[in-house]
C-alpha positions as CSV (number, residue, x, y, z in Angstrom):
1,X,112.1,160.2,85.8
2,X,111.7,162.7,88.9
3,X,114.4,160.5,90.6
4,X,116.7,160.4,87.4
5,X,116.8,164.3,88.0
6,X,116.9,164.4,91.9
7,X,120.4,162.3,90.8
8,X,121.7,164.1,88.1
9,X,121.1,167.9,90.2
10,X,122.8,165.9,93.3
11,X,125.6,165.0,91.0
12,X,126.1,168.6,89.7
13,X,126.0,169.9,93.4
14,X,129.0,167.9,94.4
15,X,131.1,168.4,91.5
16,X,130.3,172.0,91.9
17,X,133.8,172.1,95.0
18,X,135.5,170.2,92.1
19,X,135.1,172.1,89.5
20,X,135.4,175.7,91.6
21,X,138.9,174.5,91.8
22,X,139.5,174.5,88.4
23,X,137.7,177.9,87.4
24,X,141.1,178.9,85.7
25,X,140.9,176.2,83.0
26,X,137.7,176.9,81.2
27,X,138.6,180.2,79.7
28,X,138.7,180.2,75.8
29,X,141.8,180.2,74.3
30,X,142.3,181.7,70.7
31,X,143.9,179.6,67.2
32,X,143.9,181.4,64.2
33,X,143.2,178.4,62.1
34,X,139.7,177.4,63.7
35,X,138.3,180.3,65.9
36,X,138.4,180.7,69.7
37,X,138.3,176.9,71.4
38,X,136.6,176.4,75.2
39,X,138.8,174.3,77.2
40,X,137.2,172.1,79.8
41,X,138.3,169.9,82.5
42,X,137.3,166.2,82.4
43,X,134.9,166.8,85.4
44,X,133.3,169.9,83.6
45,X,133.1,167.7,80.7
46,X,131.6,165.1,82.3
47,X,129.3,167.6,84.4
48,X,128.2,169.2,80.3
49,X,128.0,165.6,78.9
50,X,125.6,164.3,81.3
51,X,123.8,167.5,82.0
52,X,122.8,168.1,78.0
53,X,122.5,164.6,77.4
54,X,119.3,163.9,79.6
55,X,117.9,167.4,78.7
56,X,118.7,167.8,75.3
57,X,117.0,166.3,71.9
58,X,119.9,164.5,70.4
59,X,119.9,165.9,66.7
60,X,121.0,164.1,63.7
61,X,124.0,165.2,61.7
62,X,122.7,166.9,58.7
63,X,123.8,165.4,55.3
64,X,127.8,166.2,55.0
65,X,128.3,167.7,58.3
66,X,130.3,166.5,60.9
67,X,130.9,167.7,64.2
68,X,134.3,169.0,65.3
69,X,135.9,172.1,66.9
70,X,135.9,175.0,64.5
71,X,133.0,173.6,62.6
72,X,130.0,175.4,61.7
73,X,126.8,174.7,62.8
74,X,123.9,174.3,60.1
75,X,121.0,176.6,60.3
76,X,119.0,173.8,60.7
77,X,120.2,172.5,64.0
78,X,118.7,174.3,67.5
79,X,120.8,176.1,69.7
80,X,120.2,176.3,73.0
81,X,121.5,178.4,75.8
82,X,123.2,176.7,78.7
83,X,121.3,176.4,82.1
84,X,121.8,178.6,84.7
85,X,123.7,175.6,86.6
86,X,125.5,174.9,84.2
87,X,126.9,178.6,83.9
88,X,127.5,178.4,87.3
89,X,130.0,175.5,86.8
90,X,131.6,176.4,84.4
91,X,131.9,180.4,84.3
92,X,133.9,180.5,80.5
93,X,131.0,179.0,78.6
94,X,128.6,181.5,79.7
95,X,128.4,183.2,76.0
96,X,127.9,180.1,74.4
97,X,125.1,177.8,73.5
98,X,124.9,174.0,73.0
99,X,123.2,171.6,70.8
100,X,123.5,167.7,70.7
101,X,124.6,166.4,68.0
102,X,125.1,162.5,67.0
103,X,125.4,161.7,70.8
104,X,127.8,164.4,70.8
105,X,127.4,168.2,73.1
106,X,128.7,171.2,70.7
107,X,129.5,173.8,72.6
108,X,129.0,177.0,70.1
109,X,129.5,180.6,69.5
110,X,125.7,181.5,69.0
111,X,127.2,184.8,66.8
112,X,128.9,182.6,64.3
113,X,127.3,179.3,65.2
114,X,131.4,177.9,65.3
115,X,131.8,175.0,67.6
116,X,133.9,175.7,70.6
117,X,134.0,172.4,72.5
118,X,133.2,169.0,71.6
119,X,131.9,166.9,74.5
120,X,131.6,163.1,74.1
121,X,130.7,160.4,76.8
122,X,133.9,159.1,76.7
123,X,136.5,161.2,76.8
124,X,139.2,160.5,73.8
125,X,142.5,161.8,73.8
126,X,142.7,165.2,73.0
127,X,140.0,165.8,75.5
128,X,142.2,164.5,78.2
């Protein structure tokens, strides 16, 4: 396991000159219909996805639910904050917190518990 993470920090410290370049597209951008959204790149998505994913429990959906921006997040699902890496890679999601859901990271407002971001392990095509 202590090699899994030597791997996974030494993969965030090289995507960090990669995703420095990008710092201008994670800022949250605001739709009336659903509440602010978090854009990411596909390497800051990929940094999140496999970041949460190997530190995160992976919660089931509650009854009903089902994840997607705008959503809001049951009472009954954890929130976390994001690591301190994490922030560091990607500066516009520093307000929000993040759960896993169904294999999926939800990025969330931790005020209204409304997703943000959806982050899957394979990127579909809105994401791209």
């Amino acid at each position: 396991m202590n090699a899994r993470r030597a791997i996974t920090h030494a993969l965030i410290g090289a995507l960090a000159l990669t995703l420095s370049a990008a710092a201008g597209a994670q800022t949250p951008s605001q739709d009336s219909a659903s509440g602010p959204v978090l854009e990411l790149t596909p390497a800051q998505r990929l940094t999140v996805y496999q970041s949460i994913s190997q530190t995160h429990k992976n919660n089931a959906a509650p009854t009903g639910f089902r994840v997607s921006v705008g959503a809001h997040i049951p009472d009954t699902i954890e929130l976390k904050p994001l690591s301190d890496t994490l922030v560091q890679m990607v500066p516009g999601a520093k307000k929000y917190s993040v759960a896993m859901i169904e294999k999926q990271v939800v990025l969330v407002d931790p005020q209204t518990r409304q997703v943000v971001a959806v982050v899957t392990q394979e990127p579909t095509e809105t994401q791209r």
